[in-house]
N, C-alpha and C positions, 0 to 999 in steps of 0.2 A: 499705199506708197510702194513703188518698184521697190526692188532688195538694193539696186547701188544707190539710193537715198535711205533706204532705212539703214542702209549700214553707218551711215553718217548722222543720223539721230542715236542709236546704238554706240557710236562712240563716245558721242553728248553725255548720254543717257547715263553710260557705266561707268565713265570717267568720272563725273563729278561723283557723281554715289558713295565710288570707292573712294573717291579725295577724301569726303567730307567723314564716309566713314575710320579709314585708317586714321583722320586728325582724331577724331575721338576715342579709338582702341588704342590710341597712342602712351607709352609709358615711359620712364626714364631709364632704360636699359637696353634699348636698343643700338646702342653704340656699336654693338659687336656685329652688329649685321653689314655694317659699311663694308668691308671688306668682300662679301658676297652680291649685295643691290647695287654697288657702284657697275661690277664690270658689266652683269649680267641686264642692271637696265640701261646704261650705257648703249650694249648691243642690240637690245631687242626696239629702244627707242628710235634710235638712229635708222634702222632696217625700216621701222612700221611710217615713218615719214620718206625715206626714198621707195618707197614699195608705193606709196600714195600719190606721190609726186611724178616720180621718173616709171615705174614699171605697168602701173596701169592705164592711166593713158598711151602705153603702146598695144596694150593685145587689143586684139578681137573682137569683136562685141559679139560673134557667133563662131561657133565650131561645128565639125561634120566628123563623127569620130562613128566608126563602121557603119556610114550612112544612114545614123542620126544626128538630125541635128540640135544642138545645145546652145542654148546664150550664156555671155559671160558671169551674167547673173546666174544662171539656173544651174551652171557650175559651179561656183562658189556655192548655192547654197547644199549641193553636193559633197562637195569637200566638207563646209560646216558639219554637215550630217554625220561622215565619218570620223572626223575628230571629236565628236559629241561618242559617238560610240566609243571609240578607243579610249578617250577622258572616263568614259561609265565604264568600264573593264580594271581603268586603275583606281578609281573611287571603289568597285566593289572588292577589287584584291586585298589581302589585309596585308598591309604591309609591317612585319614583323621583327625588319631588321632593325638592330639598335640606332638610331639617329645619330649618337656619338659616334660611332664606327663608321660609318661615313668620313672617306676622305673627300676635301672639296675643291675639283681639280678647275682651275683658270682654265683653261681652253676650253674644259667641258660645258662650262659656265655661259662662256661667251660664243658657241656656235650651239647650242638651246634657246641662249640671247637672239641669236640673227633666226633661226629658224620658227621663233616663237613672232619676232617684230616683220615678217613677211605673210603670215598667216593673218595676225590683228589687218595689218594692211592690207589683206585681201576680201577677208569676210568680217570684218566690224568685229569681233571678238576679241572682249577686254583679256581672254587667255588665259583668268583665273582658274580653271579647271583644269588648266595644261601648266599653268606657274607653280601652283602646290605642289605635284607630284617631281618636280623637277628639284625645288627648292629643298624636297624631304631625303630624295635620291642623291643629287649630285652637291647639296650644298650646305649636308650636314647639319640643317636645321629639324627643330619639335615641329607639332603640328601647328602648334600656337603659332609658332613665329614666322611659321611660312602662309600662311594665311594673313598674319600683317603685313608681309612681307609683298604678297599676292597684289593687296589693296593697292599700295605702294604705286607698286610695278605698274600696274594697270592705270591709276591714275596718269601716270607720266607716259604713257604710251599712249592710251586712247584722245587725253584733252589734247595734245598736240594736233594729233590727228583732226581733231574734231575742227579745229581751227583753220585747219590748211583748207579743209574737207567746204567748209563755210561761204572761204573768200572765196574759193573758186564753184561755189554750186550754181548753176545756171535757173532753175526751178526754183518756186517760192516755199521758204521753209516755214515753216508753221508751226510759229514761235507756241501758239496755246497749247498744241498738242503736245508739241515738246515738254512744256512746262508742267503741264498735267502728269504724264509720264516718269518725267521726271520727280516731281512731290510726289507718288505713288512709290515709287522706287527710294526715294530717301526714308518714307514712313515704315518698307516694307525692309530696311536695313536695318534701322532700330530695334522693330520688332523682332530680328533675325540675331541679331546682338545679344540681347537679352533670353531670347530660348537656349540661344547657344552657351549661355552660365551654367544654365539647369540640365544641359542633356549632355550626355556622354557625346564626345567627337565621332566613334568607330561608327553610332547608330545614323548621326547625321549626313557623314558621307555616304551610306551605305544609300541612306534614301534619297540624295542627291545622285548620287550612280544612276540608280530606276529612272528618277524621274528624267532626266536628260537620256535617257536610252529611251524613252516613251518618247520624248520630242525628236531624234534622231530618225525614227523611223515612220514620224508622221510627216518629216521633209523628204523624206526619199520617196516614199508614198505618193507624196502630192508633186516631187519633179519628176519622175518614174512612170509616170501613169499618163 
């Protein structure tokens, strides 16, 4: 499947995941989050459907940058690349500062929002690995809570997407594949739920860091080459 269709099964895919899984990490205390997930998915939701709708049907579908030339696929999955590394740099940094002391600034919130919903909208990326850190940074949340927080986010950003992404796909989508995909990916959230009782958070991300720096540099690898 080209990358501007898989990025469209990729929305599908991690949309519903996260829906289905944040319904079920769901608990009675998350009242205190509204204040931080209104603006901040507000912003990023809004961005990742005009960035789908209005910015990408204008570029290019090829570029010539110091006379090479690049498709708008093979850039994007470039840029993925490098946001995968930079996500592996803040998953492996331990981050030390008290999460109470965090102050949680509205602006700062809502241009993470817009910079976060232009990314999702360019390379299919539900942004969970770029929501945490942002969530733990600027919005004064634990780890817990920015990781349901993450799910959230990401549901309401990518199913939208995935929708717009649908009516307007020209090519045959391929419902079985998807759906396969898709139940591998709900079974592999379960599974991921439940380890994550048992194991410490710091070791988890640390090996989420690695392992997305190993896939960051088998994309560059293979557009690069």
């Amino acid at each position: 499947i080209p990358p501007s269709e898989a990025i469209t099964y990729s929305l599908g895919i991690v949309g519903i995941t996260s829906f289905i899984s944040a319904i079920s990490s769901t608990n009675g205390n998350d009242s205190h989050l509204k204040s931080i997930l209104i603006p901040f998915g507000i912003a990023s939701i809004s961005t990742t459907i005009c960035t789908r709708l209005l910015i990408l049907p204008l570029l290019p579908k090829a570029f010539t940058i110091n006379n090479l030339s690049f498709t708008l696929d093979s850039l994007f999955m470039i840029l993925l690349a490098f946001l995968m590394l930079l996500a592996s740099k803040r998953m492996l940094v331990d981050y030390s500062q008290d999460s109470e002391s965090q102050s949680t600034s509205l602006r700062s919130l809502i241009a993470k929002g817009v910079l976060l919903g232009i990314l999702t909208g360019c390379t299919g990326i539900g942004g969970g690995f770029l929501i945490v850190p942002v969530l733990l940074l600027h919005g004064g949340l634990n780890m817990q809570q920015a990781i349901r927080s993450s799910m959230i986010l990401i549901a309401c950003n990518a199913i939208p997407a995935f929708g717009f992404d649908i009516l307007n796909m020209h090519s045959i989508f391929q419902l079985d594949l998807f759906l396969q995909l898709l139940l591998f990916s709900l079974g592999g959230s379960f599974v991921g739920m439940r380890i994550a009782r048992f194991t410490q958070q710091d070791i988890i991300k640390k090996l989420f860091g690695i392992l997305i720096a190993l896939i960051a540099f088998m994309i560059l690898l293979t557009e690069l080459t």
